[in-house]
Each structure stands twice: as C-alpha cells, then as structure tokens.
N, C-alpha and C positions, 0 to 999 in steps of 0.2 A: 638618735634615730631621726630620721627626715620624718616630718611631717606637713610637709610644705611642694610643690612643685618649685622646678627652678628649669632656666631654657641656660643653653648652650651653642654658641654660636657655633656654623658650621667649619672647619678648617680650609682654608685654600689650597691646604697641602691632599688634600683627599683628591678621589677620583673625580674629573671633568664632569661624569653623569650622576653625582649625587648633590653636585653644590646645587643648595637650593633645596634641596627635598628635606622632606620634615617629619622626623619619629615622635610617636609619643611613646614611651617605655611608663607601663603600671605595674609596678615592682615593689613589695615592702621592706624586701632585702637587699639594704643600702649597699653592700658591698656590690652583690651581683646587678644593682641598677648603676652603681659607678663603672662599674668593668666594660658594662656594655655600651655606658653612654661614649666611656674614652674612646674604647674600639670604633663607635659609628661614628663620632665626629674625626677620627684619622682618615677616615672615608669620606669625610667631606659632607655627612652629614649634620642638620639642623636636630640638635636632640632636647625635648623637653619631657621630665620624670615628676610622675605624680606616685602616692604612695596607698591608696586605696581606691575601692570601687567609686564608690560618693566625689573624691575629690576627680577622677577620672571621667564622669560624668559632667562632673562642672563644668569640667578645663572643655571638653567635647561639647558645649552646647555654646561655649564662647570662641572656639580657637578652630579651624581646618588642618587636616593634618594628611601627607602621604599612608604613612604605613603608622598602625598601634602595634605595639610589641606586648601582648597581658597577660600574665599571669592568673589562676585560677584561684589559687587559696589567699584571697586577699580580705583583709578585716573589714568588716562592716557588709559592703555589697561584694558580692563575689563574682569572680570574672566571667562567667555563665550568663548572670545577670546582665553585668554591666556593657558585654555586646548582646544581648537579646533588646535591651531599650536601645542601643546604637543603632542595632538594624531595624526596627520598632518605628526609630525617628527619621530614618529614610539616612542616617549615617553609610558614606560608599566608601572610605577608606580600609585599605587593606589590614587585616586582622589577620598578623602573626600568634599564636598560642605558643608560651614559654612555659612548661607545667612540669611539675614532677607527677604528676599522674600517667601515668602508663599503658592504663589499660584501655583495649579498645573501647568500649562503654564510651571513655571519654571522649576518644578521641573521634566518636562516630558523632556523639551529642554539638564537640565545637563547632563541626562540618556543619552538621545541619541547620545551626543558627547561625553559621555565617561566616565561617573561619574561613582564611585563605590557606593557613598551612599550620600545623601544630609538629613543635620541637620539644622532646622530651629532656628534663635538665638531666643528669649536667651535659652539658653539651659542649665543644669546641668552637673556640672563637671564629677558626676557621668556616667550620658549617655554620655556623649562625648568619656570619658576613654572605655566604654563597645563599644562604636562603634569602637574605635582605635583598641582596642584592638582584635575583629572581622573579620574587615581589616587583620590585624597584623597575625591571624593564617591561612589565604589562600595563604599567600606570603612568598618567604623566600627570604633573602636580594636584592633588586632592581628590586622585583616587579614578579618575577617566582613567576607560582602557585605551589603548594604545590602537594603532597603527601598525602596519610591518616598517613604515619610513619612520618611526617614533613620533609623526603625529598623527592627532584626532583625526580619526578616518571615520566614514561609517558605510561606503562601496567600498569591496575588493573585487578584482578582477583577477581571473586565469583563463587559457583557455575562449571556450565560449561561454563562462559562466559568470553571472553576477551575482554577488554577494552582499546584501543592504542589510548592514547589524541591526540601524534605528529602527528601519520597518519590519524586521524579519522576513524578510523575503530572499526568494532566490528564483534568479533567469538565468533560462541555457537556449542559445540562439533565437532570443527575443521573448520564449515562452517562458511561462510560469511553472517550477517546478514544485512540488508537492513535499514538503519537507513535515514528520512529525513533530513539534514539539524539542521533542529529546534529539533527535535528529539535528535539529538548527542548533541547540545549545552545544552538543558535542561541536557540530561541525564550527560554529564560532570560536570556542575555544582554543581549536587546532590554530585554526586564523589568529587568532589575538596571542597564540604562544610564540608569533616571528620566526615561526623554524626551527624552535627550540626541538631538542627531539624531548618528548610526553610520555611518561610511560604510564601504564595499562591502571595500574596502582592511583597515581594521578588522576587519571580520568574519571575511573570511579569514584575519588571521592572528591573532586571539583564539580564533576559533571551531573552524576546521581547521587551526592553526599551520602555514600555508601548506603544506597538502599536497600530493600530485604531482598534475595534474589539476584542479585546483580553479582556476577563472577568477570574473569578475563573473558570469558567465550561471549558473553552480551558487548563487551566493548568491539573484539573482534566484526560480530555478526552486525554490528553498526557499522563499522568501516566495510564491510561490503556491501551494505544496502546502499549506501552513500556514492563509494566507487560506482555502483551501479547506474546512480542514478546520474551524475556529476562527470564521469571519469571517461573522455574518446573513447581509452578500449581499459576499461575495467581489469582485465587479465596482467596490462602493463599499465599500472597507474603511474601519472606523472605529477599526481599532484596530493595525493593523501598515500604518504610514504609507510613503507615497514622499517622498524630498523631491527635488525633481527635482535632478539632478546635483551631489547632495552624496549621501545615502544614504539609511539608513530611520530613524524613529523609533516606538518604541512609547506609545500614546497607553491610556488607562484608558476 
C-alpha cells in the first residue's frame, strides 16, 4: 500500500494543452490512483499521488498545483476537510471530487466549500479525462482563470459593453451599469466558460453552489434581467445565447 507521494513526469506523447499542467490525485486506493495517474500522464499530464488527508495537506502548503483530483473517504483527515483548510488558506486550484458518495447531501456540501465538479466512482476513463480536461481549459497554470484567447484577461469586450472581472464592474457606451452581486458572478462565468455551451445544472451549482430555492427558472430569469440590461435588442440576443435544451453559451 502507498504510503508515500511520488510525482510523474508528464509524457510528450499527451495533448499540446496539458504539457505542463499539474495534478494532484488524494486517493488511498492504489489501484484506482495508478489507473488514473497512467491515463493523465498519456495526456501529457504532470501527476503527483498522495495517499491521505494529512499528507495532502503537506504536499499543498509546499507544492502549486493546477487541478486536485480528492477523494472523500480518506484516513485520517477527510476530503471535506482537507479542501475546507485549502480554501481556508486562500488555496485557488481547481478541486475535482472523485467519491463514491452519491448522494446529493454530498454533493451540495463539496460545492459549497469549494468544489469545481464532483464525479461519482466508478466512473469511465473516458468521462473523467473530458471533465479534466474541462477543468484544464478555465485555468491556466495554478489555478488563474482564463481568458476567451487562453490568456490572463481581466476586460472583455462585446458590443458596447465592458466587462472588468478584477474590479467587477461593467460599462455600456461609457456608463456604469448596475449589476447584482449574483448577476456579475453568473454573467462572469458565462465569460470565463470561452463559449463552452453551460447548462442550467452547471450554473446552479458553480454559480449559487446549489442554494435553497434556486431552480432552472431562477437561472433563466437572470439571463433575462442581464439580456436586459447588456443585450442591443434583448428579444434577439447576440451575445448570452440559448442553446435549446442543453443550456446557455456566451458568444463575443
């Protein structure tokens, strides 16, 4: 049984946009921490596997990392914990949850301390790589978001509207527009997903970490206050899309 971390060099045979980039997998299940490390390093991922909460923590207060991969039932601290003190310590790396846990309960609790996506085991190599990889293009090395060009941005432009993520601000033909709170976080996330099409599921629980009350009609009734406010002619929006019965995408 591992008791130890150990790093894996990334392959040069993996994809162009992962060399470089850097997992941590907290797994005490040697088998499924091998399986996964082989698969990200064919991807050209950097992989380094620790085997509990405690050593998880270590490795995080000495090492920078893209994306954690953790597991929940792990000995000693448990993975609940062990991202409540990462995001506690101002830790920005994306936090995949890998759990056999099931049930919403859990998977409302990951959210709300900071998860970026939770995967229920067992899971397929396949989906796991497509969520990595997900992850992988909102971030660029230790955990900054992205850009729609894939770098550090902090304007975006459409339209006649500015979009300042650092200051949270928003201008439309030089004025200052009024944006909620929750308004700016939704509407930045659209922006930071590069055109990804988002669906409705997504939003809520990236955007409100599935709060009490919060249905598809709340995320809807934000993209029309927003079209409203943002959009030349709200009725034909050209810039906060529908994609019918998958979600929304935001287009430049």
């Amino acid at each position: 049984m591992m008791t130890h971390a150990w790093h894996a060099p990334g392959s040069e045979n993996g994809r162009g946009n992962a060399i470089g980039r850097s997992i941590l997998i907290v797994e005490d299940n040697e088998t499924l921490a091998l399986g996964l490390r082989t698969s990200l390093e064919v991807e050209g991922y950097k992989v380094d596997c620790v085997t509990d909460g405690a050593l998880a923590l270590e490795w995080l207060d000495e090492h920078e990392t893209d994306l954690i991969v953790l597991d929940l039932m792990l000995p000693g601290v448990n993975g609940y914990e062990v991202l409540r003190r990462y995001r506690s310590n101002g830790g920005s790396a994306a936090v995949l949850i890998l759990s056999a846990r099931d049930q919403e309960v859990d998977k409302v609790q990951g959210f709300r301390i900071g998860a970026d996506d939770y995967v229920v085991k067992p899971v397929g190599v396949l989906e796991f790589l497509a969520r990595v990889e997900a992850i992988m293009r909102r971030v660029t090395p230790f955990g900054k978001s992205l850009g729609n060009d894939g770098a550090q941005r902090s304007q975006h432009r459409f339209s006649d509207v500015v979009v300042d993520l650092r200051t949270r601000t928003v201008q439309r033909s030089g004025r200052t527009v009024e944006l909620s709170p929750m308004e700016f976080d939704f509407l930045a996330y659209l922006i930071e997903s590069g055109g990804d099409i988002v669906s409705r599921e997504t939003l809520m629980r990236q955007v409100w970490r599935y709060s009490n009350g919060v249905t598809s009609r709340t995320v809807d009734q934000h993209v029309a206050r927003l079209r409203n406010k943002l959009e030349p002619d709200p009725a034909q929006p050209r810039h906060l899309i529908t994609v019918r019965k998958a979600g929304y995408r935001f287009q430049t």
